[in-house]
C-alpha positions as CSV (number, residue, x, y, z in Angstrom):
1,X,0.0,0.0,0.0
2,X,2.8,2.2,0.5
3,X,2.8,3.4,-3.6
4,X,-0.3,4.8,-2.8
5,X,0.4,6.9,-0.1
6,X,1.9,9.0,-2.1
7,X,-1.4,9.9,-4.2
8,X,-3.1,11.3,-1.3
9,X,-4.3,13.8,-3.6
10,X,-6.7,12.2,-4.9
11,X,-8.8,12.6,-1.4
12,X,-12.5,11.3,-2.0
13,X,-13.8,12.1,1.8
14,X,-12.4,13.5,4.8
15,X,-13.3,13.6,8.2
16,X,-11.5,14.2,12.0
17,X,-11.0,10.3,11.9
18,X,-9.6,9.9,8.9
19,X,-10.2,10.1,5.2
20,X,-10.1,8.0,2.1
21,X,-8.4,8.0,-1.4
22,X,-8.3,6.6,-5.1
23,X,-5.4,4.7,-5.4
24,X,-4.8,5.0,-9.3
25,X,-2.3,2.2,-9.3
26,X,-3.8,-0.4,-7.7
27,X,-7.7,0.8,-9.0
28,X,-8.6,0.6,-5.4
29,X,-10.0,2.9,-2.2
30,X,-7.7,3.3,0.7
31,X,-9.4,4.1,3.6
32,X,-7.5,5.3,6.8
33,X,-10.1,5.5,9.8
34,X,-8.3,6.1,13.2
35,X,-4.7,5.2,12.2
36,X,-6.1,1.5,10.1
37,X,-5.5,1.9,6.8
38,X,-6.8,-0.3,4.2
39,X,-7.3,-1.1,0.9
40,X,-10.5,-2.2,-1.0
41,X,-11.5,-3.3,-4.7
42,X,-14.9,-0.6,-5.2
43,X,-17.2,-3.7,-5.4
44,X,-15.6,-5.1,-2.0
45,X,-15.9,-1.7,-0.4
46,X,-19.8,-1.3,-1.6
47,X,-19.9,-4.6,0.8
48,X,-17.6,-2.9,3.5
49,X,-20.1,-0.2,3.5
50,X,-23.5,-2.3,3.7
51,X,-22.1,-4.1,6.6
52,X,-20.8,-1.1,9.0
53,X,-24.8,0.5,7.7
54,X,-26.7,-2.6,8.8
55,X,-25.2,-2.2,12.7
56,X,-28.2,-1.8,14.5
57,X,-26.8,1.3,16.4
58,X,-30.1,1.7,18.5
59,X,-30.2,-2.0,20.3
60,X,-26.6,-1.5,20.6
61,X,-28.1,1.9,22.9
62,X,-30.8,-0.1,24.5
63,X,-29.0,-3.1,25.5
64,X,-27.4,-2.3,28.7
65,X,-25.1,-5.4,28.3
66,X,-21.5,-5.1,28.6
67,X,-21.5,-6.9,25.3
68,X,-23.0,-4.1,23.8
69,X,-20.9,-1.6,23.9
70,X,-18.7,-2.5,20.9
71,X,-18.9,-4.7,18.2
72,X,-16.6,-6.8,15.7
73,X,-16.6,-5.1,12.5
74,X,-14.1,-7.2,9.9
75,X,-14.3,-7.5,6.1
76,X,-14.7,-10.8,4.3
77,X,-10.6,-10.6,2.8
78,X,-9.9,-9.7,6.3
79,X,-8.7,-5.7,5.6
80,X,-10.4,-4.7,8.7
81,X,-10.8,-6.4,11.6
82,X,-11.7,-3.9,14.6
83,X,-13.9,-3.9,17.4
84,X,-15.7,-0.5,17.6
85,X,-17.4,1.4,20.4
86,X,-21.2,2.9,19.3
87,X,-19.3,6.2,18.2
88,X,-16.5,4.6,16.1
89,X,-19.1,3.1,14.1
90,X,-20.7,6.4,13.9
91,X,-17.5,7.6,12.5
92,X,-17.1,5.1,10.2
93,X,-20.2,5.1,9.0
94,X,-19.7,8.8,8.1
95,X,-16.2,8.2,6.5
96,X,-18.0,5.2,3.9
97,X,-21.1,7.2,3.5
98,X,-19.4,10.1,2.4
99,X,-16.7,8.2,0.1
100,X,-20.2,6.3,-1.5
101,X,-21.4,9.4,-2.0
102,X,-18.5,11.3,-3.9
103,X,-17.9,8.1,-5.8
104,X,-21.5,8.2,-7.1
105,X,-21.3,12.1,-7.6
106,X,-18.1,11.4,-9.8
107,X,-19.7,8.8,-11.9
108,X,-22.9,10.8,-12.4
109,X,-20.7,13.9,-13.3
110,X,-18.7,11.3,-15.4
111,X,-22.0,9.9,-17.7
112,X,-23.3,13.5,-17.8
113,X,-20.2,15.4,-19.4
114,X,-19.4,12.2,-22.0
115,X,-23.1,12.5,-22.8
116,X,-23.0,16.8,-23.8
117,X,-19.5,15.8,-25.0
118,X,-20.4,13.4,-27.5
């Protein structure tokens, strides 16, 4: 991952926990949420997403458990595995929410300029 970090420039979504970028060399997203960084094929990271979204954040309020207070969030290639408090999947959340967005707001910027273009 480290002949990416040099392409930080290409910063899709930034927040006080971290950020993410398109790796042009590797056609990947690197995202780097509280000192993790890691990388992610787009249609492994649209799973990434849908998993940290489908967190039910209120029964993770409601149960007074200690087992509720943090859950095991981990990717199916194993490029995250961390267990998160209530607010760090908040955060993430935020961080993959925002890079889905701006990827989507690229591509439909993308299909509408090639369309006047052509």
């Amino acid at each position: 991952m480290s002949e990416c970090n040099q392409l930080k420039n290409n910063v899709l979504f930034e927040t006080v926990n971290g950020y993410s970028y398109q790796c042009d060399l590797s056609n990947s997203i690197v995202i780097n949420f509280v000192g993790t960084s890691s990388k992610y094929k787009v249609q492994d990271f649209l799973i990434f997403q849908r998993k940290v979204n489908s967190v039910m954040i209120l029964d993770m309020l409601y149960d007074l458990s200690d087992q509720s207070d943090a859950q095991l969030i981990e990717t199916t290639k194993r490029n995250f595995s961390r267990n998160l408090t209530i607010c760090e999947i908040v955060q993430l959340r935020e961080l993959l929410n925002g890079t889905k967005f701006t990827l989507s707001l690229h591509s439909l910027l993308h299909s509408v300029l090639t369309t006047e273009l052509a």
